[in-house]
N, C-alpha and C positions, 0 to 999 in steps of 0.2 A: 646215481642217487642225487647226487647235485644238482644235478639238471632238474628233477623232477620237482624238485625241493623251491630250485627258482619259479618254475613255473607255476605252482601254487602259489608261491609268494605273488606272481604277477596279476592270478585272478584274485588275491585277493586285498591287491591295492588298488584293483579296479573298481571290485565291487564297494570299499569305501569310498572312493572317489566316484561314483556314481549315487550312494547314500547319503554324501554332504549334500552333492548339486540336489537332488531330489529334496533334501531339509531346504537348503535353502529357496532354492521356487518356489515351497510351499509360504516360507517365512516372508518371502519377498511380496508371494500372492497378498496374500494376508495385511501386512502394511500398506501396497499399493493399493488397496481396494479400499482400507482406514480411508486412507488419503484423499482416492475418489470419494466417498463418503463423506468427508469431514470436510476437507478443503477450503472450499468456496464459502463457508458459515463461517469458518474461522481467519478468513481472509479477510471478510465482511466485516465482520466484528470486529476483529482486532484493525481497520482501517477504521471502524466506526468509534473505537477507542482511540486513536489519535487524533481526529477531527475533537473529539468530546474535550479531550485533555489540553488541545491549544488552542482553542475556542475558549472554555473555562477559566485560563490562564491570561486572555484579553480581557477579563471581565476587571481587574485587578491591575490598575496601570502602573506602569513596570515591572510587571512578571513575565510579560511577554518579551524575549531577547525581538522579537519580529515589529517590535509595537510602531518603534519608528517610523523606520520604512513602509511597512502597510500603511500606516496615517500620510506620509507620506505622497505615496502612489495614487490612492483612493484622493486624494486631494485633485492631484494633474489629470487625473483620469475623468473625475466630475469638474474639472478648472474650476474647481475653491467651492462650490456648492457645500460639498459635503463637508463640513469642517472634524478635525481631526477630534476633538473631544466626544462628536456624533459617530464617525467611522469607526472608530475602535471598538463599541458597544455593535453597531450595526454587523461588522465583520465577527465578533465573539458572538452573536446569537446567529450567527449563518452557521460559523464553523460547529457550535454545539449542536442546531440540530439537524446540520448533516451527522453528525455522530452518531447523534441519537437515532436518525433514521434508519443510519444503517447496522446501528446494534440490535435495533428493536423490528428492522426490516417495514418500518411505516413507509408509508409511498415512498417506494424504493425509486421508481421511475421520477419522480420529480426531485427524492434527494439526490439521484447522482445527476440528472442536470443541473441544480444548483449546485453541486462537485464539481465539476467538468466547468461550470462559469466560475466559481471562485479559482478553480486553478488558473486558467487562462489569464485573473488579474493575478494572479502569485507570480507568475512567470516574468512582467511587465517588468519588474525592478528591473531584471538583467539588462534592458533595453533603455531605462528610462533614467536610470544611475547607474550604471557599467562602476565610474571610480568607488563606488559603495559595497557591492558587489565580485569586481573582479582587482586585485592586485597588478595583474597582467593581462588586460583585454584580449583575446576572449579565452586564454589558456588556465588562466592558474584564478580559481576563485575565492572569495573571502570567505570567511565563514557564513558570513549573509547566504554569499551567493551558492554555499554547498547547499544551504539550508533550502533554498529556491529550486537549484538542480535535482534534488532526490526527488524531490513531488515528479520528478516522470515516473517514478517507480508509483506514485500513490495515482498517476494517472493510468497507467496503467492495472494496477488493480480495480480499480474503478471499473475498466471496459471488461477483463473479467467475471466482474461481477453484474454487468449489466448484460454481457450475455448468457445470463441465467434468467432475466426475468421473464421473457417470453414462455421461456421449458417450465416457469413455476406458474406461470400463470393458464397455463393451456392444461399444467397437470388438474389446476383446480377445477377449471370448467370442463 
């Protein structure tokens, strides 16, 4: 009788454990598919949200922790052309309507090349003031220079999201 008794018991810790895994694949389907669904709009968006928000925050001199060093940069970059009172206004209506572009998905293809060009100058500090930058070249960064390094993360979103514009734009024609 014992025996019998285990072995019931054993189909029927199987059959729960075949009943979770089966909840769960469905539960997994289900999220994963959200995800493919949603993903990419909210990638967009919330990068188009923080272009908006530190664009905005140039508008406003001294609100930006960045303001220096971009005025800065944008100086050596143009050799003294562009004076900093002009580059802080010129770099807050880049960065705002990149935002905007990519919140509201307006010429997606030409906000994220001018995405892809402003980042390319955000990187430059690393190069052009390393003592600004890095505490310990090129290991341990300041806080500037975290602030510089995460933009691979915003560059790379960026090429995510521009390998969608072709598949949206083929879906409409």
């Amino acid at each position: 009788m014992p025996l019998a008794r285990l072995q019931t018991h054993k189909i029927s810790i199987r059959s729960m454990i075949t009943a979770i895994s089966q909840k769960y694949n469905q539960i997994d389907k289900a999220i994963t598919g959200w995800m493919t669904e949603n993903g990419i709009r909210l990638l967009r968006i919330s990068l188009g949200v923080i272009f908006l928000w530190f664009g905005f925050l140039k508008f406003f001199p001294g609100s930006s922790p960045a303001e220096q060093l971009a005025t800065n940069t944008i100086s050596i970059l143009t050799f003294g052309i562009i004076k900093p009172a002009v580059s802080i206004y010129m770099l807050a209506a880049m960065e705002t309507l990149i935002g905007l572009g990519l919140i509201f998905r307006i010429f997606l293809r030409t906000t994220l090349l001018i995405l892809f060009f402003q980042m390319l100058g955000t990187v430059t500090p690393l190069f052009l003031f390393p003592a600004e930058t890095f505490t310990l070249v090129p290991i341990s960064p300041t806080l500037e220079g975290q602030y510089i390094i995460k933009n691979i993360v915003l560059v790379s979103a960026g090429i995510v999201i521009g390998s969608t514009v072709r598949k949206k734009a083929e879906k409409i024609n």
